[in-house]
C-alpha positions in Angstrom: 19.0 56.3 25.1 21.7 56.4 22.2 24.5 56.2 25.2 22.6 53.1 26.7 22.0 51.1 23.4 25.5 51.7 22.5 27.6 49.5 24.4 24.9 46.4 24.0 24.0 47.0 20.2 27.8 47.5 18.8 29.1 44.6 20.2 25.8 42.6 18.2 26.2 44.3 14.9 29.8 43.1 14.9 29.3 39.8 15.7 26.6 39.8 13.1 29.5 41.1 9.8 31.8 38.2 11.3 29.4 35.8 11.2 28.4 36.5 7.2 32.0 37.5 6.6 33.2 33.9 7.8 30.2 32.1 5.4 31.8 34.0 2.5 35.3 32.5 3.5 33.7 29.0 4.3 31.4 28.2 1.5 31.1 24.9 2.6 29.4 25.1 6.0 27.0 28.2 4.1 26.1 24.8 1.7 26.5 21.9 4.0 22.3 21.7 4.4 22.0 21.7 0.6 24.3 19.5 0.3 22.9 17.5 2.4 19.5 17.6 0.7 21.2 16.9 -2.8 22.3 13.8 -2.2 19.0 12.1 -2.2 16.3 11.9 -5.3 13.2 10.5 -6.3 13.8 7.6 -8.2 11.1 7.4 -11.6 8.3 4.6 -11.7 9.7 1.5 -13.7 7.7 -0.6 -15.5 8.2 -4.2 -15.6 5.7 -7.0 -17.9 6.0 -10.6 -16.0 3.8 -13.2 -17.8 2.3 -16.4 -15.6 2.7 -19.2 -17.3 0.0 -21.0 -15.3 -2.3 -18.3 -16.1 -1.4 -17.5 -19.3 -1.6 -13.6 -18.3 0.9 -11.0 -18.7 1.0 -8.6 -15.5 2.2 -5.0 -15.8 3.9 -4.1 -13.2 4.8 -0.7 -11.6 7.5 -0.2 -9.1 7.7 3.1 -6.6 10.5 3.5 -5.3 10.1 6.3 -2.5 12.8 9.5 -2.1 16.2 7.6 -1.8 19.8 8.4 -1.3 21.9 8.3 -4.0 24.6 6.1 -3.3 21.8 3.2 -3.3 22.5 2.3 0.6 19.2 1.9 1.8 16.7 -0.7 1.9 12.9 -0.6 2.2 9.8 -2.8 3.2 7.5 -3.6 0.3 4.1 -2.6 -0.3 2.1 -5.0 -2.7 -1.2 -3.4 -4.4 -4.0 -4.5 -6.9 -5.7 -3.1 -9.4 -3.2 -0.8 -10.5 -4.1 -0.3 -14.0 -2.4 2.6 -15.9 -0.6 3.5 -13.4 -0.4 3.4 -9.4 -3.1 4.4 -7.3 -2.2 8.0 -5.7 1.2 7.1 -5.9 2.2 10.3 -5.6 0.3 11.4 -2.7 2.0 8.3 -0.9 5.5 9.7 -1.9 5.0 13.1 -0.8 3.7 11.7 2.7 6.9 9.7 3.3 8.7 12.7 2.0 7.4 15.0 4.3 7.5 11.8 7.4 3.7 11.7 7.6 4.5 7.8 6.5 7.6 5.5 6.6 9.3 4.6 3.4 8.7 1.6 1.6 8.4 0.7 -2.1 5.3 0.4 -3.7 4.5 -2.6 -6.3 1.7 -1.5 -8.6 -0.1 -5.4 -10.1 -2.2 -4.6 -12.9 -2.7 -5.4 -16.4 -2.0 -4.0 -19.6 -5.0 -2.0 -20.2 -5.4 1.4 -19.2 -8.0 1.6 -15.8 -9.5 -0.7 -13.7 -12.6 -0.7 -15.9 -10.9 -2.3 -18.4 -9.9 -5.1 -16.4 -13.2 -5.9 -14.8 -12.9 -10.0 -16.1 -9.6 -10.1 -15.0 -9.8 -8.9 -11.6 -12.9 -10.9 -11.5 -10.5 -13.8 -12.2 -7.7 -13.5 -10.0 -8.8 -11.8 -6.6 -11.6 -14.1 -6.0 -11.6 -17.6 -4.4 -14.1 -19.5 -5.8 -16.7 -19.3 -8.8 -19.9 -18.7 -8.6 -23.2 -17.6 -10.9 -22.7 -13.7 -11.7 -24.3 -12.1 -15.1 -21.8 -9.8 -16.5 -21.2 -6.4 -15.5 -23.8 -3.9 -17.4 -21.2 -0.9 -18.1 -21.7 -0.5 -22.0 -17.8 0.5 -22.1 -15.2 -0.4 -25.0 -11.9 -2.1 -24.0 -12.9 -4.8 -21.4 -10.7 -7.6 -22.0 -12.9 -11.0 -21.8 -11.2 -13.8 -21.2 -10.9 -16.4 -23.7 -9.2 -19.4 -22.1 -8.8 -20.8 -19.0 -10.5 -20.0 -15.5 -12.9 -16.7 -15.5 -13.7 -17.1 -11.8 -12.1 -18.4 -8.7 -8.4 -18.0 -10.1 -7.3 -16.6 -6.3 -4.5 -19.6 -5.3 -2.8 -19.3 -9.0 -2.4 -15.5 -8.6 -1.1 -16.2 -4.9 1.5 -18.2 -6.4 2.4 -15.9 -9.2 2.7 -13.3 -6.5 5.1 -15.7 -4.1 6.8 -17.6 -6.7 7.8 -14.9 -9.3 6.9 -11.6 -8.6 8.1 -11.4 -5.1 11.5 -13.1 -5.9 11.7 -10.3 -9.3 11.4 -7.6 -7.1 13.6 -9.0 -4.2 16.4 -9.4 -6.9 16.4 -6.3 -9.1 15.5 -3.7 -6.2 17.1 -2.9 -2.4 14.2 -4.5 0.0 13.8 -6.3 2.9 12.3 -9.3 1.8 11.0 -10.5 5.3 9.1 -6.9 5.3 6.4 -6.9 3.0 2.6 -5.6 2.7 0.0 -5.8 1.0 -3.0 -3.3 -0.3 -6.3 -4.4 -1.7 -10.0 -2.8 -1.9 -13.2 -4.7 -3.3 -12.1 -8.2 -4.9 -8.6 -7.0 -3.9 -10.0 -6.5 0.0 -11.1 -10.3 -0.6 -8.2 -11.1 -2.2 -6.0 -9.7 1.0 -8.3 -11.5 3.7 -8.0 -15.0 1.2 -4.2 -15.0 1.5 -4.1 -14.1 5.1 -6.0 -17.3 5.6 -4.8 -19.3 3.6 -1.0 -17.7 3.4 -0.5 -15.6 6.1 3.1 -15.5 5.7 3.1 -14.2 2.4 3.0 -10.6 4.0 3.0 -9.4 7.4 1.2 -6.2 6.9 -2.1 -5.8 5.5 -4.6 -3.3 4.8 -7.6 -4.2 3.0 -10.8 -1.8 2.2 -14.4 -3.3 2.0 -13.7 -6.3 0.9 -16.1 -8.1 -1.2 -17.1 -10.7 1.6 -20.5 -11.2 -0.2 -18.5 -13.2 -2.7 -19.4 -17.3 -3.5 -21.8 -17.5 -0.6 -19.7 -15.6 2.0 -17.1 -18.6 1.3 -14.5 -16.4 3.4 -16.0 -17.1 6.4 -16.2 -20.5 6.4 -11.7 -20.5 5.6 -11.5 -17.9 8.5 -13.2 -20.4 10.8 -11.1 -23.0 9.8 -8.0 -21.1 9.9 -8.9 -20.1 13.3 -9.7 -23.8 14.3 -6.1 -24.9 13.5 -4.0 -21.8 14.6 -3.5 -20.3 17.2 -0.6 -17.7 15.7 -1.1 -15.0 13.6 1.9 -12.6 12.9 0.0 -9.6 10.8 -0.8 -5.8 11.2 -3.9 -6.0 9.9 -6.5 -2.9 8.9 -9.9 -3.1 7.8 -11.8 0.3 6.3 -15.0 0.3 5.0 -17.3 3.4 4.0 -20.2 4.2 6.0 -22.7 4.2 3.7 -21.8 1.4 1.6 -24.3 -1.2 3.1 -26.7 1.9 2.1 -26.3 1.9 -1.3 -26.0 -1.9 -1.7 -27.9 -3.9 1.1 -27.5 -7.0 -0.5 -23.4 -7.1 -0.5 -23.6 -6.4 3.5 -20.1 -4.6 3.3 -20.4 -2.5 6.7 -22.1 -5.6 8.7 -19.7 -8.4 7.3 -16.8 -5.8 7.9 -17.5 -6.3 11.8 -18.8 -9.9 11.6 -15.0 -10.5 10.1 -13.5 -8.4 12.9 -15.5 -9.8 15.7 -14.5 -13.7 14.2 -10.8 -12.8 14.3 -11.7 -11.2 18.4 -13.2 -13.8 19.1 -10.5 -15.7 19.8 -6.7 -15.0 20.9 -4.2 -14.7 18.4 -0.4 -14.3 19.2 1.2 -11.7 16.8 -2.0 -10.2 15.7 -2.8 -6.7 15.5 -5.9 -5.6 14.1 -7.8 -2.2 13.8 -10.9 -1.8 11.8 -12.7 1.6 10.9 -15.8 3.1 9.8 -15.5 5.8 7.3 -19.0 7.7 7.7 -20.9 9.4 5.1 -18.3 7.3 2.9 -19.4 5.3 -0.1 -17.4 2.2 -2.0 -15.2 3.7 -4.1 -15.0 7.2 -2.4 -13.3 5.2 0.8 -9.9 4.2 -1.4 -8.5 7.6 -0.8 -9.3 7.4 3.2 -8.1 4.0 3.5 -5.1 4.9 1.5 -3.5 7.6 3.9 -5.3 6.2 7.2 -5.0 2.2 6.6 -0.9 2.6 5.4 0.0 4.6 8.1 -1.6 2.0 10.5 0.3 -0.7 9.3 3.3 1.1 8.3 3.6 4.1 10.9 4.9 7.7 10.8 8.8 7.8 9.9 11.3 9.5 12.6 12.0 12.1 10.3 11.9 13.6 7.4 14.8 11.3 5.3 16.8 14.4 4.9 16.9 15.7 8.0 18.7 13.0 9.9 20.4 9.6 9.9 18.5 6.3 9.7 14.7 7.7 8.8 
């Protein structure tokens, strides 16, 4: 055996002390990976305050920008989301999926208010993400903080908050961060879902992806299905990736806001006739309730309308 292995195994082993005795000389090509690796980082969450004049409300706004190279070369869509109050909504799980290429890259813009959660901002959100007014008593959480709203409209405030969003925020972030301004999407859930299907009919090119999670379609007398109807009597274009998520059991717990069965009424009015550009994919979350489906549509609904990267952005060129 010893006179057999001999002659194979030798010639191995000596192969094997060049190989680590030619790292040692080359420290370079031993570090070329790392180097690699190092020359990209994760870029910290800014904070920006923008005040609408025509609102009279200051809007804090977050900014995530995702893992990045270092010399600043690169450019990303832009993802657009509500109701992000004291912070952005598992922003970190979104980094570590386009990080690890589960989800394309793309910087997230975090709308919210100066308050610290979304209960907080009940009024507001009330105010901005909703198209009309209607009779509503006010919300029975006996909570401290809600900010009430002093001045100005309390209801129906959608088409000003549209245009703070085309006219200053969107121009703010185009100019003081490396996007693609013709790239951009947006994420709402509740109001914000109503919000998202409001601008797509009344503003569709304002973004060109969309993902919006049970949106409050109950809202004013259904009023969103009277714009969808007439959007889709005048048009017969549509260029949007659109996803719509709702829990399963959300029509359960609430009959009266009909969130599963207006979820499908919505998707069988934009079927029901053919739209160029449009794609749409809407999905049932079972044994999901309201507020449990963010976290679903979050990973499901962005990597519908944003896609898988390549690769890793580390791993090769142009991911």
């Amino acid at each position: 055996m010893k006179n057999f292995l001999s002659p194979i195994v030798w010639p191995l082993i000596s192969a094997g002390i060049f190989l680590i005795i030619f790292d040692i000389m080359n420290p370079g090509r031993a570090t070329e990976t790392i180097k690699e690796a190092a020359s990209y980082h994760f870029p910290p969450i800014k904070t920006h305050k923008l005040t609408s004049g025509k609102i009279g409300q200051t809007y804090e706004i977050r900014v995530l920008v995702p893992v990045s190279k270092n010399d600043g070369s690169e450019k990303f869509p832009v993802l657009y989301m509500t109701d992000a109050n004291g912070g952005i909504p598992l922003a970190e799980t979104a980094r570590t999926m386009q990080t690890a290429s589960e989800l394309s890259r793309f910087i997230i813009v975090g709308i919210g208010y100066p308050v610290d959660n979304i209960f907080h901002s009940l009024y507001l959100r009330q105010r901005d993400l909703t198209p009309n007014v209607m009779t509503r008593k006010r919300y029975p959480f006996p909570i401290e903080g809600i900010e009430e709203i002093t001045s100005g409209k309390k209801m129906g405030g959608a088409p000003e908050f549209l245009d703070f969003i085309q006219n200053e925020l969107k121009p703010f972030i185009n100019a003081n961060y490396n996007t693609i301004p013709d790239d951009s999407g947006y994420f709402g859930t509740s109001l914000g879902g109503l919000f998202g299907l409001y601008v797509l009919f009344n503003a569709p090119e304002t973004f060109n992806r969309y993902v919006i999670g049970s949106p409050a379609i109950w809202w004013g007398d259904e009023v969103i299905f009277s714009q969808a109807e007439k959007f889709l009597e005048n048009n017969d274009t549509l260029k949007a990736n659109v996803y719509i998520g709702v829990g399963g059991i959300e029509e359960i717990a609430e009959p009266n806001k009909r969130y599963v069965s207006n979820v499908y009424k919505m998707d069988a009015l934009l079927r029901s006739k053919p739209l160029t550009g449009l794609t749409l994919k809407t999905a049932l979350f079972p044994d999901i309730g309201h507020t449990s489906a963010f976290g679903i549509l979050h990973s499901r609904g962005l990597r519908a309308v944003f896609g898988p990267a390549r690769c890793a952005p580390f791993q090769g060129q142009n991911c």
